[in-house]
C-alpha positions as CSV (number, residue, x, y, z in Angstrom):
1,X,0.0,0.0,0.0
2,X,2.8,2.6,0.7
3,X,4.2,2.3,-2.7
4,X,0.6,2.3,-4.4
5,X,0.7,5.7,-2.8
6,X,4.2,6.6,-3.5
7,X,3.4,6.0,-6.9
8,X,0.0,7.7,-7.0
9,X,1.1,10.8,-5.2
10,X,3.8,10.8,-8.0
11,X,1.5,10.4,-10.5
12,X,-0.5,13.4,-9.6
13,X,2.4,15.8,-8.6
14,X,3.5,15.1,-12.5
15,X,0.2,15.9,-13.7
16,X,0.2,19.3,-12.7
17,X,3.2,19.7,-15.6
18,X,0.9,18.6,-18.2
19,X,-2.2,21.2,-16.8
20,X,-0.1,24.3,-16.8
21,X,0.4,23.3,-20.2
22,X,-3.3,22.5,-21.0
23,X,-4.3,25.8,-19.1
24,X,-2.2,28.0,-22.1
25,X,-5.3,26.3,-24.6
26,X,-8.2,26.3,-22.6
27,X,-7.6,30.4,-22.2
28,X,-7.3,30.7,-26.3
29,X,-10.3,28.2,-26.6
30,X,-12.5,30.1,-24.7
31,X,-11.3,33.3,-26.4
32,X,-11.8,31.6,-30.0
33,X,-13.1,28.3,-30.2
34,X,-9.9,27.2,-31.8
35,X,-7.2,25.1,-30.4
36,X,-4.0,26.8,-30.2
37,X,-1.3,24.5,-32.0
38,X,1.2,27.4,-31.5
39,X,1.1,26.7,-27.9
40,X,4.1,24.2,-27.8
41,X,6.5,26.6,-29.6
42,X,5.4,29.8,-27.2
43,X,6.2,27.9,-24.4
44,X,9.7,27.0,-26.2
45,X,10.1,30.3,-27.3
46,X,9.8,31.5,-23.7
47,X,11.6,29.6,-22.0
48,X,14.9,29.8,-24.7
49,X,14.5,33.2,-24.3
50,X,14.5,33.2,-20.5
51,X,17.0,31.0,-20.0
52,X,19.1,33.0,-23.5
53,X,18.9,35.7,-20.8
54,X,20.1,34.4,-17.4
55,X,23.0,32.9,-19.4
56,X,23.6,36.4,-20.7
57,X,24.1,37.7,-17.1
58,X,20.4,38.8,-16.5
59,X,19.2,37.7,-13.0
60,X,15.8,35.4,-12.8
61,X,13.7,38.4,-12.2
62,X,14.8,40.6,-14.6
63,X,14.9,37.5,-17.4
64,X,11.3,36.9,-16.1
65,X,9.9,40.3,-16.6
66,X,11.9,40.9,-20.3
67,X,10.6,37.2,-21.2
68,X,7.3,38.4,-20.4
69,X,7.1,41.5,-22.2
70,X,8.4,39.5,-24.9
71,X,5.5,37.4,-24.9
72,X,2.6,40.3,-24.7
73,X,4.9,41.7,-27.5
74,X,4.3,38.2,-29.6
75,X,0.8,38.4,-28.6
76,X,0.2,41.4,-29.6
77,X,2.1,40.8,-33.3
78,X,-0.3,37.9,-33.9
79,X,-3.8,39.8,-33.4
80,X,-2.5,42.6,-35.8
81,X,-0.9,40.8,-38.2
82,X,-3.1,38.0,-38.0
83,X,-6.1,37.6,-35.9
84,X,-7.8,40.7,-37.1
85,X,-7.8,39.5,-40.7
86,X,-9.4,36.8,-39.8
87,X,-12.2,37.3,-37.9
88,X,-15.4,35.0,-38.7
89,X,-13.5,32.8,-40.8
90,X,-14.4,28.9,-39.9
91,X,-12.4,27.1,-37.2
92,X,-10.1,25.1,-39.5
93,X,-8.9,28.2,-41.0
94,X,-7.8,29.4,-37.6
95,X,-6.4,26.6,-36.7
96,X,-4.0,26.3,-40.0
97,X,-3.2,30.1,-39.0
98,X,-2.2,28.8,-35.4
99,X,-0.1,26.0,-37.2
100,X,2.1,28.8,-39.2
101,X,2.1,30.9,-36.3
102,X,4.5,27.6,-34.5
103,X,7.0,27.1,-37.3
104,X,7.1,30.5,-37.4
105,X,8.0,31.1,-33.6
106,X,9.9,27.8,-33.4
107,X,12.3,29.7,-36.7
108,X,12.4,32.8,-35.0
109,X,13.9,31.2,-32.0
110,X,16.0,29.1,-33.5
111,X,17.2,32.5,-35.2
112,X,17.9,34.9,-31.7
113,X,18.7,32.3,-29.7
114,X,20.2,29.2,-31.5
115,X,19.6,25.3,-31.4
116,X,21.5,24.2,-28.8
117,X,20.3,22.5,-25.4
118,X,20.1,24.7,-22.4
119,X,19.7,23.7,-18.8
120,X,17.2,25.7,-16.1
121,X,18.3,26.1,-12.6
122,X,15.6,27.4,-10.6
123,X,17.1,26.5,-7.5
124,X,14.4,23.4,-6.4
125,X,16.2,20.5,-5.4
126,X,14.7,17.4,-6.8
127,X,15.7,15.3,-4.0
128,X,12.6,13.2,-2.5
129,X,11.5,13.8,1.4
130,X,9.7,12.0,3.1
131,X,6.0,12.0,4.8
132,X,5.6,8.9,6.7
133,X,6.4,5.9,4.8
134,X,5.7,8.2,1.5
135,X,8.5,10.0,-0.5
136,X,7.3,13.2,-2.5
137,X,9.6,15.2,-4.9
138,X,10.2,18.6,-3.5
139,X,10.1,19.8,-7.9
140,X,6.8,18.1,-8.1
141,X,5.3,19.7,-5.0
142,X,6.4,23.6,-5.8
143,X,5.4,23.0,-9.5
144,X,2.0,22.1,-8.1
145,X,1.7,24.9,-5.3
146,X,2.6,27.3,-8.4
147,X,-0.2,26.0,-10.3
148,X,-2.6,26.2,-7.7
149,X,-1.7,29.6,-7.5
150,X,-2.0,30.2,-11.1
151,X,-5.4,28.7,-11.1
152,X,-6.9,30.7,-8.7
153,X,-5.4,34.0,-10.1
154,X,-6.9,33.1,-13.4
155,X,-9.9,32.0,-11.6
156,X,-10.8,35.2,-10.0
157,X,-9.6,37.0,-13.1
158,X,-12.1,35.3,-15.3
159,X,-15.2,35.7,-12.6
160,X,-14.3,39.5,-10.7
161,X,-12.9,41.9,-13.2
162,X,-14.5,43.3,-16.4
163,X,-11.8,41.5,-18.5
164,X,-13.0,37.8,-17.0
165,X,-16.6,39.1,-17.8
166,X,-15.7,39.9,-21.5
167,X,-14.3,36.8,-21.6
168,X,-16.8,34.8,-21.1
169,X,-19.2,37.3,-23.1
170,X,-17.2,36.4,-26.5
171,X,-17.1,32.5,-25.3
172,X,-21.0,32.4,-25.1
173,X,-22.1,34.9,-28.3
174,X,-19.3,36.5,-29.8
175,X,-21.8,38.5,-31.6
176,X,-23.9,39.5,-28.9
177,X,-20.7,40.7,-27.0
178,X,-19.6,42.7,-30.3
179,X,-22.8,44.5,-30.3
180,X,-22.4,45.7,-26.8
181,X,-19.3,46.7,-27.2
182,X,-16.5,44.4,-26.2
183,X,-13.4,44.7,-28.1
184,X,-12.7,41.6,-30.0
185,X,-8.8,42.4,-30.4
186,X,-8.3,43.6,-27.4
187,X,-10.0,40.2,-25.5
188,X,-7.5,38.5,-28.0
189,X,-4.2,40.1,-27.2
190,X,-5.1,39.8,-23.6
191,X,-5.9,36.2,-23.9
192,X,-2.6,35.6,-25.9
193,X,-0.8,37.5,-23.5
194,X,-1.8,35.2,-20.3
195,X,-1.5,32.2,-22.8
196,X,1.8,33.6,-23.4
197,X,2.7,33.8,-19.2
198,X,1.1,30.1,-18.6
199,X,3.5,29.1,-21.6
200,X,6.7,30.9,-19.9
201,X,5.7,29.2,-15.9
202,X,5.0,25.7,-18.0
203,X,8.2,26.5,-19.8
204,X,10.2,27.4,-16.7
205,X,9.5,23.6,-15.0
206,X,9.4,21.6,-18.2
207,X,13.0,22.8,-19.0
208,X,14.1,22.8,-15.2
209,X,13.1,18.9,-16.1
210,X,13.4,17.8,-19.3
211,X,16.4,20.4,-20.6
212,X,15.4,23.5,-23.4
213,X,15.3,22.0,-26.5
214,X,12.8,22.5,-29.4
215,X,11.5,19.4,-28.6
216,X,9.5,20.7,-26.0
217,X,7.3,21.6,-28.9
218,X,6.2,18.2,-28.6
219,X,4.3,18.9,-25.1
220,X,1.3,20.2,-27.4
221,X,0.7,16.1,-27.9
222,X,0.8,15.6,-24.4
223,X,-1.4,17.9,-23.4
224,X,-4.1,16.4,-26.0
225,X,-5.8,14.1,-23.9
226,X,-5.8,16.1,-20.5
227,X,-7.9,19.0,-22.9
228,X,-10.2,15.6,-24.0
229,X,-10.9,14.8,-20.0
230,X,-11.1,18.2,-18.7
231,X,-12.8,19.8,-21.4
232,X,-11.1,22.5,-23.7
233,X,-12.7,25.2,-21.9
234,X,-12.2,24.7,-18.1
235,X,-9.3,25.7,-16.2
236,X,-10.3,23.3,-13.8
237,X,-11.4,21.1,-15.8
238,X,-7.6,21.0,-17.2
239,X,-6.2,20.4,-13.3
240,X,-8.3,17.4,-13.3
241,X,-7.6,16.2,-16.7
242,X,-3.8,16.2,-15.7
243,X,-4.0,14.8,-12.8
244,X,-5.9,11.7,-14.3
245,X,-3.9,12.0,-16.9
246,X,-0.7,11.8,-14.8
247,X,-1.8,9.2,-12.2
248,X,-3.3,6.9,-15.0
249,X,0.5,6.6,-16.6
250,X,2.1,5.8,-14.1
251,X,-0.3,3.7,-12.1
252,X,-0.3,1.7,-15.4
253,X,3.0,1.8,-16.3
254,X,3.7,0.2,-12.9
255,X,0.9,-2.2,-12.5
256,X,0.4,-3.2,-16.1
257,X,3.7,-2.7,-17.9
258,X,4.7,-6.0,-16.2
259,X,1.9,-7.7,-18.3
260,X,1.3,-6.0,-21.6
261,X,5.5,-4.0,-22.1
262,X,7.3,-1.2,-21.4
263,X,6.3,1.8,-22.7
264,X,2.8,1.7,-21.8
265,X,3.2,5.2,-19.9
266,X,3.6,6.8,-23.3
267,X,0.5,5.8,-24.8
268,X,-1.8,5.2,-22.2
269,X,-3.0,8.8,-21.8
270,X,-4.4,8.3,-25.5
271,X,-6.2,5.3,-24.7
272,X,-7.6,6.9,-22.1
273,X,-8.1,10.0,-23.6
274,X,-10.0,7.3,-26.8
275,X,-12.8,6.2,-23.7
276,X,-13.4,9.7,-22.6
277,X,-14.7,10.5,-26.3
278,X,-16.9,7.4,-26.7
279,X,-18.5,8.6,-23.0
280,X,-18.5,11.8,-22.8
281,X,-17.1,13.7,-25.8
282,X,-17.2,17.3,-24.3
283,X,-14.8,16.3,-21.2
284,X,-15.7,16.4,-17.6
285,X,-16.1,19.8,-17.5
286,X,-16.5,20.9,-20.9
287,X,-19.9,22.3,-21.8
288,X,-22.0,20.1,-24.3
289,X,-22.4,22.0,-27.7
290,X,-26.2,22.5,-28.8
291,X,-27.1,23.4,-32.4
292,X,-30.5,23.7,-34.2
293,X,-31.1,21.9,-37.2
């Protein structure tokens, strides 16, 4: 039983990585009704820049607030350049545009910053303590304590301030909120903006982990089936998805690995993510779409 706990409590701790990436989509989603593709390569893009920074002799709070600015500076390039052209145009065609908008970050990085492998130091020891007969990765607990905070930031942004409000105005009618007034591009370069912070914190643990490479790109797959559970447009609903997510990998990594191979962890989530769309296709917390015909 203590390992079964070990192992879950592991499970979950790494699930919060895959929400704080998931959280970057559900913002855009809601703002859009598109998923983000470029998501993966802002997330690169922030943390080689970051990281481009501190080796350049910037401390970690100055590299923060530049790499941020950076960001609402991208964000702000992609609804003038972009966005605005392409208002009311179908969902696919958004999409493709978010598809360009990642080779086209992922070149520009590899352009200012090169393509070599940098390493994070954020100063969290990754050395297991223990509670009880349980040992818990000191990382894995401050990455989810970060985005607990996060989620209740976002949280009280989205439900107490005029911006949250707007929000969900555009999400429900985007019409109806145009004719009163809201400010599509504005809702979007704020949106892209906090996508763009989520995709700097996400990027900040994932290369603390995993190295900054532009194969952290690749985190966009990952995050696929926590969106599927959650829902794509719930924050929490994309705290739960990764934690089911995280615990269902490695619960069956361990337990059923021994019977059906290695390398079930990698394609488990899928499977799981395959169920969730034969029972509930909108996620856990996703709202069900109704259309009259």
């Amino acid at each position: 039983m203590p390992f079964f706990i070990e192992t879950l409590v592991g499970g979950l701790l790494a699930g919060i990585l895959y929400s704080l990436v998931a959280i970057g989509f559900v913002l855009i989603y809601k703002a859009s009704g598109v998923f983000n593709f470029a998501q993966g390569s802002m997330l690169l893009f922030a943390a080689l820049t970051f990281v481009s920074l501190t080796e350049r002799g910037y401390g970690f709070l100055a590299a923060f607030a530049l790499t941020l600015i950076a960001m609402i500076g991208v964000a702000v390039l992609i609804e003038r350049l972009l966005l605005r052209h392409l208002v009311n145009r179908s969902p696919v065609t958004l999409f493709m545009a978010t598809l360009g908008v990642s080779y086209v970050l992922e070149g520009v990085a590899q352009a200012l910053w090169g393509a070599d492998v940098h390493g994070i130091d954020l100063g969290i020891d990754d050395i297991p303590f223990a509670i009880g007969p349980i040992n818990v990765s000191r990382f894995d607990l401050f990455a989810a304590g970060t985005a607990g905070i996060l989620v209740l930031l976002l949280s009280l942004c989205a439900n107490k301030t005029r911006l949250g409000l707007a929000l969900r105005s555009v999400a429900d009618d985007p019409l109806a909120a145009l004719s009163l007034g809201v400010r599509l591009p504005t809702i979007w370069r704020s949106v892209w903006s906090l996508a763009g912070l989520v995709g700097l914190i996400a990027g900040l643990f994932w290369g603390s982990r995993s190295g900054v490479q532009f194969s952290l790109t690749l985190v966009v797959l990952k995050a696929m089936p926590v969106l599927i559970i959650g829902g794509f447009d719930s924050i929490g609903g994309a705290i739960v998805g990764g934690l089911i997510v995280g615990a269902g990998e490695k619960l069956a990594e361990v337990y059923l690995g021994q019977l059906i191979g290695a390398g079930l962890e990698n394609w488990f989530p899928y499977l799981l993510s395959i169920g969730f769309l034969l029972w509930r296709p909108a996620g856990l917390f996703g709202e069900r779409a109704i259309e009259r015909v």
